[in-house]
N, C-alpha and C positions, 0 to 999 in steps of 0.2 A: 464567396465573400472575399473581394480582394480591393480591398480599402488603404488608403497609405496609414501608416500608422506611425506618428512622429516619437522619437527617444521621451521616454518619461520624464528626464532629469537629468542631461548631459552637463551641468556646469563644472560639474568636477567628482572624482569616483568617491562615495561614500566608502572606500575600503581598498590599501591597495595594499600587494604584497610587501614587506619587505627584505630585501635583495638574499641577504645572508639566511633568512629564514626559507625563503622560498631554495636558495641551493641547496639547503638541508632537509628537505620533502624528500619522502619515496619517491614520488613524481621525476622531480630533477634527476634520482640517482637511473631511475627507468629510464629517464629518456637518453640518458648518457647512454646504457644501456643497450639499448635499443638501435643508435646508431654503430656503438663499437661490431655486436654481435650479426646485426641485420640490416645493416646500411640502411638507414631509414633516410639519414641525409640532415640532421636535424641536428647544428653543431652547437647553439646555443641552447642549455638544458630547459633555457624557462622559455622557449618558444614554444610555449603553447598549441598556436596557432598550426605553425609547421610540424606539431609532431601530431595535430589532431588530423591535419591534411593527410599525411601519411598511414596514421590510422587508419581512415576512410577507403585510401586507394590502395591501400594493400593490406586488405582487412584478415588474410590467411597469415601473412608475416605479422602482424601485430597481435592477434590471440596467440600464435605461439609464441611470440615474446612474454607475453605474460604468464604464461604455461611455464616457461623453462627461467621468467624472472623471480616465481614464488616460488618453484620448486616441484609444482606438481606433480606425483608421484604414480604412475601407470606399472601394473605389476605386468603387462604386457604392453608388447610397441604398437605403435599407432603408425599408418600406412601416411598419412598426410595431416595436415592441420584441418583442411578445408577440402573437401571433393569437388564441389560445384556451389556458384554464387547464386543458388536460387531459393526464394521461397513462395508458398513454403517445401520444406524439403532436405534442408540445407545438410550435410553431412557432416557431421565435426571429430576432428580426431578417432578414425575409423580404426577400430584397433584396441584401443586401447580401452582400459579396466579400471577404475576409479572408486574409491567412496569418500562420498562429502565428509560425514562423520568422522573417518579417521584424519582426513586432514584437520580438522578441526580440533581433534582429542590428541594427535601424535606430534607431540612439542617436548621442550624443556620445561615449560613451566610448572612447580609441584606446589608450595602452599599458599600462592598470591591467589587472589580471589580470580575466579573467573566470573564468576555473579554477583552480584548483587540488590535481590528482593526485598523490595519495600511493601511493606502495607499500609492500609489510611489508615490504620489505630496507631501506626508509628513501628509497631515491631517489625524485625531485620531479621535477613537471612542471609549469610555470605557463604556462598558453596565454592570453594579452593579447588582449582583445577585436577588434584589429585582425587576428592571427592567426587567431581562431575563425573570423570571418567571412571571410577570406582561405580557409580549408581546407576549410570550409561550400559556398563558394562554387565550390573545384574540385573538391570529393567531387560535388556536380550536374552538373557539366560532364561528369564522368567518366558517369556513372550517364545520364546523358540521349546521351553516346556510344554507349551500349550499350543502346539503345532505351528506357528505363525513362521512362516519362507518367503524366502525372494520374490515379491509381487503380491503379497497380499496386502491386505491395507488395515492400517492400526490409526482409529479415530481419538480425535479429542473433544469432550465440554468443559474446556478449562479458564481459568482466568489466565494473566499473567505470571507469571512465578519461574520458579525453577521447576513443577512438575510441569507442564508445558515444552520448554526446552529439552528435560530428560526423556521423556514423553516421545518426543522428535528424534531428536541422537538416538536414542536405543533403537527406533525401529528405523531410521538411516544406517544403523550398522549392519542391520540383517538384510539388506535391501527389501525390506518393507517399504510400503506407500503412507506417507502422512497427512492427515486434513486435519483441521478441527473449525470449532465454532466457540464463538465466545458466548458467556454464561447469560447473556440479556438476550439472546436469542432465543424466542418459544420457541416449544417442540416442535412444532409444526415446519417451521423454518430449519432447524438441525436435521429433520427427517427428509425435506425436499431434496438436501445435499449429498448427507451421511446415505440417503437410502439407495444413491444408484449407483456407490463406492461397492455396497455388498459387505462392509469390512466383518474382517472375525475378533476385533477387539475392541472395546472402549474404555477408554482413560478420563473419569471424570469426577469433577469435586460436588461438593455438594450446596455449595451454594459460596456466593463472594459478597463485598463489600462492595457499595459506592455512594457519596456523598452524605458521607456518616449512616447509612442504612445498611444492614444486612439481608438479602436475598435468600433466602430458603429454597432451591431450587430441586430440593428430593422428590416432589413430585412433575416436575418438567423431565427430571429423568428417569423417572420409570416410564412416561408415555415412549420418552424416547429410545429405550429398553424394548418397550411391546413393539414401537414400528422399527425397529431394526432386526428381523428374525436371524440374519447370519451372525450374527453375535454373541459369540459363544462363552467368551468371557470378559468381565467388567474390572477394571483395577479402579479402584475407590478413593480419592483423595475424601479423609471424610474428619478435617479437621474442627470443623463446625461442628458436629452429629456424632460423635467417633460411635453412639452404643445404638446406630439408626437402620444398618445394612446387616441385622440379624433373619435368623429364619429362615424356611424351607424354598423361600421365593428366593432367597441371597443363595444360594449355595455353591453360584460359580462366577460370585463375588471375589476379588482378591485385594485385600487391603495394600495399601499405596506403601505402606512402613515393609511389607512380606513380601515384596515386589523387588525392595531395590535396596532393603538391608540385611547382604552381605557378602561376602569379598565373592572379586569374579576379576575373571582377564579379558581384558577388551580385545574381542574376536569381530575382525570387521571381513564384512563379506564384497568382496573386488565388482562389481559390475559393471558392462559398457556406458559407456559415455553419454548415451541417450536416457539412461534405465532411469523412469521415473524417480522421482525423489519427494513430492508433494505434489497434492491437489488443492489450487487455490480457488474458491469458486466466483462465477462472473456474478453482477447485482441479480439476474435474473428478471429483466426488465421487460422481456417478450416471453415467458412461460419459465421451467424451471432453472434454475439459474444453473449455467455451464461448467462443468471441469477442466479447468484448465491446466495441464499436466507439465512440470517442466522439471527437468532431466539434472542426475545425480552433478554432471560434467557442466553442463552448461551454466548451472546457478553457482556454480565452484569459480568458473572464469568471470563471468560478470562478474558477482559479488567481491571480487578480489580488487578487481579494475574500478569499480564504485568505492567501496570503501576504503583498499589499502594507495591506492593513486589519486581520487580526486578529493577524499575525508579525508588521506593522509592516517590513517589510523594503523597505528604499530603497538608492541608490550609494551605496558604505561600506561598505553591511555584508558578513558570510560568512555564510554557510548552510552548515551540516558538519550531517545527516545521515548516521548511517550505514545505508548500506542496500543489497544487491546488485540488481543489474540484472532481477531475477523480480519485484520487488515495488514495490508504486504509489509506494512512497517514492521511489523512483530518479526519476518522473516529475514528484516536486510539488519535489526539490532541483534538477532541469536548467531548471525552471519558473522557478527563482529570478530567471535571467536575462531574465525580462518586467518583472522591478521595477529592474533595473541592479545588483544583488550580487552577488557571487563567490560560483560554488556549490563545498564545497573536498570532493573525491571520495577517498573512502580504499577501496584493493585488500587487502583482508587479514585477518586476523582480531581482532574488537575488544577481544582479551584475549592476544593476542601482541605480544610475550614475557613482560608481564603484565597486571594490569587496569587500567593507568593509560595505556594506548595512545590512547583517543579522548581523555583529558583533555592527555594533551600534543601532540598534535595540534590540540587547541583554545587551548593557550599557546601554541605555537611561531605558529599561524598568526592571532591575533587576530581567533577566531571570536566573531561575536556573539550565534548563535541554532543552538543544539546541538542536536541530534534525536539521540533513541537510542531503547531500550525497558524496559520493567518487569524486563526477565528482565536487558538490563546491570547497569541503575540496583541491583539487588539482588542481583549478583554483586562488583559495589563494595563493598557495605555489608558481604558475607558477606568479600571478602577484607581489611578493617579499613580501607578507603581512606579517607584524609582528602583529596580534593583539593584542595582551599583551601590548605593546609599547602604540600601538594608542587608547586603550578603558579602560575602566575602567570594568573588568572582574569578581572581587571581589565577584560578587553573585553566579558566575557559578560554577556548581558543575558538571556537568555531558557534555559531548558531545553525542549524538547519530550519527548514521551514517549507512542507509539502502540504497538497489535500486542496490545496485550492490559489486560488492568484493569490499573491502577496502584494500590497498597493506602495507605492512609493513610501506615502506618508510612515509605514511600518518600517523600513529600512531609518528612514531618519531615525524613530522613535527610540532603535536598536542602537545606534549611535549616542544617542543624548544621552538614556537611561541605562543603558546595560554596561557602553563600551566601546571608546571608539576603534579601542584596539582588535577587537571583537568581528572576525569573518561570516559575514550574515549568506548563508549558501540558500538561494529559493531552488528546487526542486522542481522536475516535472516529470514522469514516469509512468509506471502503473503496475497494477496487478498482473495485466497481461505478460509481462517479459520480465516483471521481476526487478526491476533496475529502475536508473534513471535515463531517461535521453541526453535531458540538458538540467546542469549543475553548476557548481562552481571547482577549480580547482587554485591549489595553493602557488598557483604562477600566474592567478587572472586577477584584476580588477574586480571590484563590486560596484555596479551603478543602481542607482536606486530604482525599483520596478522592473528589472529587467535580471534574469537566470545569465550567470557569466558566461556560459560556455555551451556547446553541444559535448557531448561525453565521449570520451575516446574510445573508435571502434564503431561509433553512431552514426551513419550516415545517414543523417535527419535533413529534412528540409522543410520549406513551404511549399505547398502546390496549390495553382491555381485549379477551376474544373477540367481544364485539358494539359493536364498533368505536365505542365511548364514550372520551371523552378521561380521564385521570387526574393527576391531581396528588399527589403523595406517596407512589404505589404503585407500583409493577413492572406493568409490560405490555409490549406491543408498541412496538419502536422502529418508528414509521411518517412519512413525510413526505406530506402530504397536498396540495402545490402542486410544479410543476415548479422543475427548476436545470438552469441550460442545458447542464451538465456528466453529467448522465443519459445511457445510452447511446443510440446515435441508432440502435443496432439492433446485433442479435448475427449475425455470420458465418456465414451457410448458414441461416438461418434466413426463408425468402422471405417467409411468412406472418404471422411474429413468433408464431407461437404458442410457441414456447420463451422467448424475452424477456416474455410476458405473466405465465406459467405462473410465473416467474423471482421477479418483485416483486409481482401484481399480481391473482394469482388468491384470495387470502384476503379480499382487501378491494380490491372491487370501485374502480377509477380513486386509490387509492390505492399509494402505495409503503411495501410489507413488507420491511425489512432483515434479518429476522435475529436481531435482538439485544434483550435484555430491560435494560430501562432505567426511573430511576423518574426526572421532573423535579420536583425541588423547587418551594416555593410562591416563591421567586425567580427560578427560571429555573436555575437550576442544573442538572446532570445526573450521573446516579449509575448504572454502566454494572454490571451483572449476569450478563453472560457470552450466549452464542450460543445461539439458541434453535430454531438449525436443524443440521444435522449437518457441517457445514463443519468442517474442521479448522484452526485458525489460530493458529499456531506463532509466538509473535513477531511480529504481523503478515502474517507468509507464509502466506498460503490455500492450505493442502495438500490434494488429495485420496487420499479413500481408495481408490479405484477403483484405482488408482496400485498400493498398499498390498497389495492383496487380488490383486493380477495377478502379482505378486513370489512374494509370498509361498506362492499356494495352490498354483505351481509344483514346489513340492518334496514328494515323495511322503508326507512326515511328517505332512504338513499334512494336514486333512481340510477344514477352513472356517478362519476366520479373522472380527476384527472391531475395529475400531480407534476410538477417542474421544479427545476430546482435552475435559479435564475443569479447569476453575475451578474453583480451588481457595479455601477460605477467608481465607487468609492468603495469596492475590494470586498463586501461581506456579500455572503451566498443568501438568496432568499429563497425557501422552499414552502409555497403554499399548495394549498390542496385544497379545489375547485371542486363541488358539487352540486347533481343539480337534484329538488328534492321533489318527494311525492306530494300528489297534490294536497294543498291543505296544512301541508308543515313548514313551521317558516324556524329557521335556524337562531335558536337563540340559548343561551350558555350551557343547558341539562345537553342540549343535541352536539356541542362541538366538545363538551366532555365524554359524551359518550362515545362521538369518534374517535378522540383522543387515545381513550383507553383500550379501544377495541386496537386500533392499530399499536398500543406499547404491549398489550397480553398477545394478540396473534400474530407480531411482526418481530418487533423491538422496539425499546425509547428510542435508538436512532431514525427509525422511521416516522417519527412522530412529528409531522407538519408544524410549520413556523405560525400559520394560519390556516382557518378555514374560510372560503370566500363561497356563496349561494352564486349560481348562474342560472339564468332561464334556460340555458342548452351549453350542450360543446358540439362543437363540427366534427365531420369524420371524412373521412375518403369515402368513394361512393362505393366501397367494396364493405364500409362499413368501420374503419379503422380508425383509431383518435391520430390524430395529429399534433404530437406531443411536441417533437422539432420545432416545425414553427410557430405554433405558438410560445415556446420557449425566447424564441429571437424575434418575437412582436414585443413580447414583456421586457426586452433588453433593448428595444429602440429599433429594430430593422421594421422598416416599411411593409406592409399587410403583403403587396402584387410583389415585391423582391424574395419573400419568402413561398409564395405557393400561389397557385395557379384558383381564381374562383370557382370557373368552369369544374372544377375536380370536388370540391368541397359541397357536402351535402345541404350545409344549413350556412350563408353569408355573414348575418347578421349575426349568428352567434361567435364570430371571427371578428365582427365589429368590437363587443362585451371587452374583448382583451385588449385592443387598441385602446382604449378609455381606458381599463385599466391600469397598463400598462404608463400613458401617459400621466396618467393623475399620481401613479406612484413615485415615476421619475422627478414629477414638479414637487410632491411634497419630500423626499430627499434633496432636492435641492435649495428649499430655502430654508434658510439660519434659521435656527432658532431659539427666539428670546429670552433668557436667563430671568 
């Protein structure tokens, strides 16, 4: 795919820094920094530009600048920054002994809030950093009572909150492994993940809130109980149920209050650089979904370089984030706490009781750097919201905005209504590395439709199919040097041939993300949707595997096929195509009954936009759906541009999707009549 692809809206930057503000960023003081200590060459602090070049080509001196510009802390020395520029492979700071945790708990700060948990009925929780580390410090105690060591793994079914976060820290102190899963996920789904961890604990509530409903999920976790047999003991958040987890079956039950109320010294345990720190897991879109492993050190230097240089986030500020406990955003807002800001955690739904729910949660708590997504940002817009009008906004300094393209027209809307003073940062990253590629920083411009910057340390580009670099056109998002935040290996995977196959089989010692992006002749970047079959919902990397085990359950069904389609004008469509037995014709009892079958054995996120009846779907002559292109038939690429006839089993069911496809594009496209 290498198409020109013209600036969305160069008339003038919907956003620019200014001058006095951008010298007073970490950023600027970094990059003074950076030249004083490491000749990087870089004499004007807000050239951006020149300090990301540098980054790039001397990407050993640039992580150890940020190593030795935060302070990080090695109870042993390290032989080099960088061993060798290969991945995958890459060697980082060899030597040296780290825990995320206690960087994040060993500060000055004692009764300013370090949290702040909201829930949808309105009640608050604010946990004081003296607190956190107090509860850190006896959730270890507990967990190392019940034999839990260096390299074992401690799960979660949690929502949002502070048990979630304590949950985490406490087993990053012991170098423990962390996963969890969010509370909408059936058993089924937490057991495909949870069950190839093996873990020896689980941390889980008994059920959560969302869009004014309460969820009773005691019985999703005793299934999940039965299919986890290494699971020796359960810590219980059972604020719902408190008199539920009685009897002879509880008895090596430990209530969440007898976990972590009372006094303890935070004891953090040192380990290498690599030593796991969490498993985030992939959508699981070709069989069970992957573990993706990434390291105590590595998510300590990215996340530092993300959040304290290009968020600009220092003591003071809040981090509001909204994002459930499934998705990497839960990871980079608990992160916030390595730079000293309050990260403020909302349980609930972002449009209950209506859509000015995250904007007064960002008044009430003098949020400075908001994170949400395309699909909020333009449920705002569609339901007339003025927030500027209705909130008192004054503290807000930054908007973020990931999980999917963001369209020009949202940038404007963020202007009119919210703020023109207001720095609108689109995103682009993933689960896989933990980070973002390209963002915005407090020295760049914001143009409408377009992510300001690649990320410092990122050496991202576009590649065409013969791994040629592009400027101004669409190709391959590829990163062609390491980040320490790369995983340090996927779960069950001895060989790494699945972690190769993953990023690295297209383009040989290079990393293939995914996603079709064109970078401007400034460095800019203009993000074009997924270029591989991943489904990604808001951010949430859904699999269809998930999808298609639900669904093809039911006798109606014959096959089944699911996409999740970028759309023109910036909203994601995810419909779900099947084709049925003979005799049944799809009409409202049968697309409820799909419905529910995929929200009870999947989750509501995988719950299709649509149902659509086909006479057939095509396959590869080896038998395999062809989910690709037909993805990029439904978004307008040409039938012969996408895949070869000759190779496809059935033509004419390849035809179905071009009518499709085109009839959808035509009715988006015309107005329509008030």
């Amino acid at each position: 795919m290498t198409t020109t692809t013209p600036k969305p809206d160069r008339s003038q930057p919907i956003w620019a820094p200014d001058p006095d503000q951008a010298r007073a960023s970490t950023l600027a003081d970094f990059s003074s920094f950076a030249d004083e200590r490491f000749a990087a060459g870089v004499r004007n602090p807000l050239d951006y530009t020149g300090l990301w070049t540098w980054s790039t080509e001397h990407i050993a001196d640039f992580w150890e600048a940020v190593w030795t510009f935060f302070g990080i802390h090695s109870h042993t020395p390290y032989t080099s920054a960088l061993t060798e520029e290969t991945m995958p492979g890459a060697q980082w700071f060899s030597g040296s002994t780290v825990n995320y945790a206690e960087y994040a708990l060993t500060n000055e700060h004692t009764d300013s809030p370090a949290l702040i948990c909201i829930q949808e009925d309105g009640r608050e929780t604010t946990v004081t950093w003296t607190e956190l580390r107090s509860r850190v410090a006896a959730l270890a105690v507990t967990l190392r009572q019940h034999n839990v060591t260096k390299g074992d793994r401690v799960v979660g079914y949690l929502p949002p909150g502070q048990h979630a976060v304590i949950g985490f820290l406490a087993a990053a102190s012991i170098g423990a492994i962390w996963s969890q899963c969010a509370q909408d996920f059936a058993a089924t789904a937490v057991i495909d993940r949870f069950g190839q961890l093996e873990p020896t604990v689980l941390v889980a509530a008994d059920g959560y809130s969302y869009n004014g409903r309460h969820y009773d999920r005691r019985d999703e976790l005793a299934t999940i109980r039965r299919g986890l047999p290494t699971v020796g003991h359960t810590i219980v958040v059972d604020h719902h149920t408190p008199d539920a987890f009685a009897g002879e079956e509880y008895t090596d039950v430990i209530r969440w209050n007898e976990a972590v109320d009372f006094d303890a010294v935070p004891n953090f345990t040192p380990v290498p650089f690599d030593h796991p720190l969490w498993v985030l897991f992939s959508s699981g879109t070709t069989g069970l979904p992957k573990g993706i492993v990434h390291s105590h050190g590595g998510v300590l230097l990215s996340l530092l370089s993300l959040l304290g240089l290009h968020m600009d986030l220092r003591t003071g500020d809040r981090l509001f984030w909204y994002t459930s406990t499934n998705w990497m955003m839960w990871n980079v807002v608990v992160s916030s706490l390595l730079t000293g800001a309050t990260a403020v955690i909302y349980d609930g739904s972002p449009t209950f009781p209506d859509a000015g729910t995250l904007w007064r949660i960002a008044d009430t708590h003098d949020v400075t750097f908001l994170g949400t997504s395309p699909g909020h940002l333009q449920a705002c817009e569609r339901a007339a919201l003025v927030p500027k009008d209705n909130f008192d906004l004054s503290s807000l300094r930054t908007i973020g905005s990931t999980g999917s393209t963001l369209p020009a027209a949202s940038y404007h809307w963020v202007h009119d209504n919210v703020g023109a003073h207001i720095q609108l940062s689109s995103t682009t990253g993933g689960t896989d590395a933990v980070t973002a590629f390209a963002c915005s920083a407090p020295t760049t411009p914001v143009w409408p439709g377009e992510l300001s910057a690649r990320g410092l340390g990122i050496a991202m580009e576009a590649w065409d199919g013969n791994g040629h670099p592009l400027i101004g056109e669409v190709g391959e998002l590829v990163i062609t040097k390491p980040v320490p935040s790369m995983p340090v290996f996927f779960w069950n995977d001895p060989d790494g041939q699945r972690y190769h196959d993953a990023y690295f089989a297209h383009y040989p010692g290079v990393w293939r993300h995914g996603d079709w992006v064109a970078i401007t002749t400034d460095g800019s970047v203009v993000m074009n949707g997924r270029s591989d079959s991943t489904l990604n919902r808001h951010g949430v990397r859904l699999g269809s595997s998930e999808i298609y085990q639900a669904v093809e359950k039911l006798p109606q069904i014959v096959e089944s096929l699911i996409v999740g389609v970028d759309e023109s004008e910036g909203s994601y469509w995810m419909p779900l195509f099947v084709v049925l037995a003979d005799g049944i014709e799809l009409d409202d009892n049968l697309v409820t009954e799909i419905r529910t079958i995929i929200r009870t054995q999947a989750s509501p996120r995988h719950v299709p936009d649509e149902v659509i009846a086909v006479r057939s779907l095509p396959h590869t002559r080896t038998g395999k759906k062809i989910e690709v292109p037909l993805k990029r038939i439904l978004q307008g690429a040409a039938r012969d541009d996408v895949l070869s006839i000759d190779s496809i089993d059935d033509a004419a069911a390849v035809d179905q999707f071009v009518t499709l496809g085109n009839a959808r594009r035509s009715a988006l496209a015309t107005p329509t009549t008030l």
